[in-house]
C-alpha positions in Angstrom: 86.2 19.4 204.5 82.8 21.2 204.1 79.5 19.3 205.5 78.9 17.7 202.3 82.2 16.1 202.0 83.8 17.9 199.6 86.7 19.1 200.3 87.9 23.1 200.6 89.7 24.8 197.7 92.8 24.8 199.9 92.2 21.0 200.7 92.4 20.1 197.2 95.6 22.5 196.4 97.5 20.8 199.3 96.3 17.2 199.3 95.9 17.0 195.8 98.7 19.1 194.5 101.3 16.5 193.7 98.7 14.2 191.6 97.5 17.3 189.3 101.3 18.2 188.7 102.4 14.8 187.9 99.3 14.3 185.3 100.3 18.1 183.9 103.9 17.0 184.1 103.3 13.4 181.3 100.9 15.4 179.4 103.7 18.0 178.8 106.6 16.9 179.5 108.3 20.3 181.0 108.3 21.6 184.4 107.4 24.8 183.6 104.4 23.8 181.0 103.2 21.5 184.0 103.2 24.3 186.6 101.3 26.6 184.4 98.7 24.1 183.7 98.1 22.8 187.5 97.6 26.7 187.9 95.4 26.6 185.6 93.3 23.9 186.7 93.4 24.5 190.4 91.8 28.0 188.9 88.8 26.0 186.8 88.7 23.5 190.3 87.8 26.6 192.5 85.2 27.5 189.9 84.1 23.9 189.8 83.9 23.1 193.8 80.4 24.6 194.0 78.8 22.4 191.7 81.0 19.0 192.3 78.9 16.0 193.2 80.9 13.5 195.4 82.1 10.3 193.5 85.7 9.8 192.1 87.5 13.0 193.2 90.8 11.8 191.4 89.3 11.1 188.6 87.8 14.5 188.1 91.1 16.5 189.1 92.6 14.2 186.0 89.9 15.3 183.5 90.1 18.9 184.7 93.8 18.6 184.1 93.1 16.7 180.1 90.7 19.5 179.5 93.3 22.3 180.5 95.9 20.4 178.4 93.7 20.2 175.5 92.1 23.1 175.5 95.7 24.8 175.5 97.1 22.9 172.7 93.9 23.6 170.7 94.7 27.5 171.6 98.2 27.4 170.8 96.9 25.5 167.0 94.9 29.0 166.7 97.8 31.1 167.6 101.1 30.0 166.4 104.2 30.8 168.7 106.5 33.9 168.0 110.1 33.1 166.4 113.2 33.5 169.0 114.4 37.1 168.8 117.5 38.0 165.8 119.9 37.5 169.2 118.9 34.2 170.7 121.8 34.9 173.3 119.8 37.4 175.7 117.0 34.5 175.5 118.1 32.4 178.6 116.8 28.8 179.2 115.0 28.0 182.1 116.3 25.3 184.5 114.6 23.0 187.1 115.8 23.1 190.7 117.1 19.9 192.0 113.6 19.1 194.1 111.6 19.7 191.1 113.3 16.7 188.9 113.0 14.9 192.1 109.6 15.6 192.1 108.8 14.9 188.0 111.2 11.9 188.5 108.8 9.2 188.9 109.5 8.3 185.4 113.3 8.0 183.5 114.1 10.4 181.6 113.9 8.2 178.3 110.2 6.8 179.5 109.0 10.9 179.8 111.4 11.4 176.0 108.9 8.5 174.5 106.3 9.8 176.3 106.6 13.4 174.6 107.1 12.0 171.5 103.4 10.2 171.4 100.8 12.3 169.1 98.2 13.8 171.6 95.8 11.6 170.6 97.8 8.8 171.7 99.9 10.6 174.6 96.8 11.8 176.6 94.6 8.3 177.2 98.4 6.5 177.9 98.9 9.1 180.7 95.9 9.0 181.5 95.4 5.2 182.0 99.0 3.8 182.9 100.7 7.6 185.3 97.4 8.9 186.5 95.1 5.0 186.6 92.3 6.5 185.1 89.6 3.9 183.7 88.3 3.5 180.3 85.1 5.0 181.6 86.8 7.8 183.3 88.8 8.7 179.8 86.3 8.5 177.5 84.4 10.8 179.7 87.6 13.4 179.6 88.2 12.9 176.2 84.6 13.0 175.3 85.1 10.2 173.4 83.8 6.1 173.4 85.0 4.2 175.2 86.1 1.9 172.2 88.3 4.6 170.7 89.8 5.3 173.8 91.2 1.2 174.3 92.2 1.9 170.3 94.4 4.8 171.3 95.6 3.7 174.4 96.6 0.1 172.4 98.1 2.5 169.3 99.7 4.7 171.9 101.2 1.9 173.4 102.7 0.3 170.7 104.3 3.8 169.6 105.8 4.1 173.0 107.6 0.2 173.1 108.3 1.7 169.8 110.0 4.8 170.9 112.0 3.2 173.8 113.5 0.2 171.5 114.7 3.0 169.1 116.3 5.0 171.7 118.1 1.8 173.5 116.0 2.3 176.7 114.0 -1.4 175.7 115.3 -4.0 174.5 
């Protein structure tokens, strides 16, 4: 830890590590999706160290994480992905070790399903709030949003999630 009390670069990619990947892991819902974007934020966190004032640490690793999200989905809006090549066969799907679904299994697999199915809108503030314990305050900061619109989501969000696990048989 420097003199100032924030932390090293390293400090925050080892101590902090498993919080930014479970946050990427609910907004995206794929291990591989969720290891990019903790890359990707540990990248903007290096940058950000410098100017980092001390005050809720967690709480700015979560909206460095949103903002990676977001500003992903917004990029892939602009560019839309490729079609699978004319012989889908030499495409081979990825698969998670058995200590990485340990890892993203803090969740059922029908809670992270729901989850995935939520609108962004309504996905990121539920993550945000009820995986990561983010306040209104702290969301509405990340979102860049009031703090009104963020209990509106997170109440909508909600009700499309109970929604989502009575259909699949996961809530009864």
């Amino acid at each position: 830890m420097t003199t100032d009390g924030v932390p090293t670069w390293e400090e925050v990619a080892r101590d902090h590590g498993r919080f930014l990947y479970n946050v990427a892991y609910r907004l995206t819902g794929n291990d591989d999706d969720a290891r990019d974007l903790v890359q990707e934020s540990l990248l903007r966190v290096r940058r950000g160290l410098e100017t980092y004032q001390p005050g809720s640490f967690e709480g700015w690793l979560a909206r460095i994480v949103t903002n990676v999200f977001l500003d992903e989905v917004r990029r892939k809006r602009r560019r839309p992905v490729q079609a699978l090549p004319d012989d889908p066969d030499r495409v081979l799907p990825t698969v998670a070790g058995a200590d990485e679904v340990a890892v993203a299994a803090g969740l059922s697999d029908e809670i992270q399903a729901a989850l995935a199915s939520l609108p962004e809108e309504f996905r990121v503030p539920v993550v945000l709030r009820d995986v990561a314990d983010r306040t209104y305050e702290e969301i509405a900061g990340s979102l860049g949003v009031p703090v009104g619109t963020v209990r509106s989501r997170l109440h909508r969000g909600r009700r499309m999630l109970r929604t989502a696990l009575v259909q699949s048989g996961a809530l009864e």
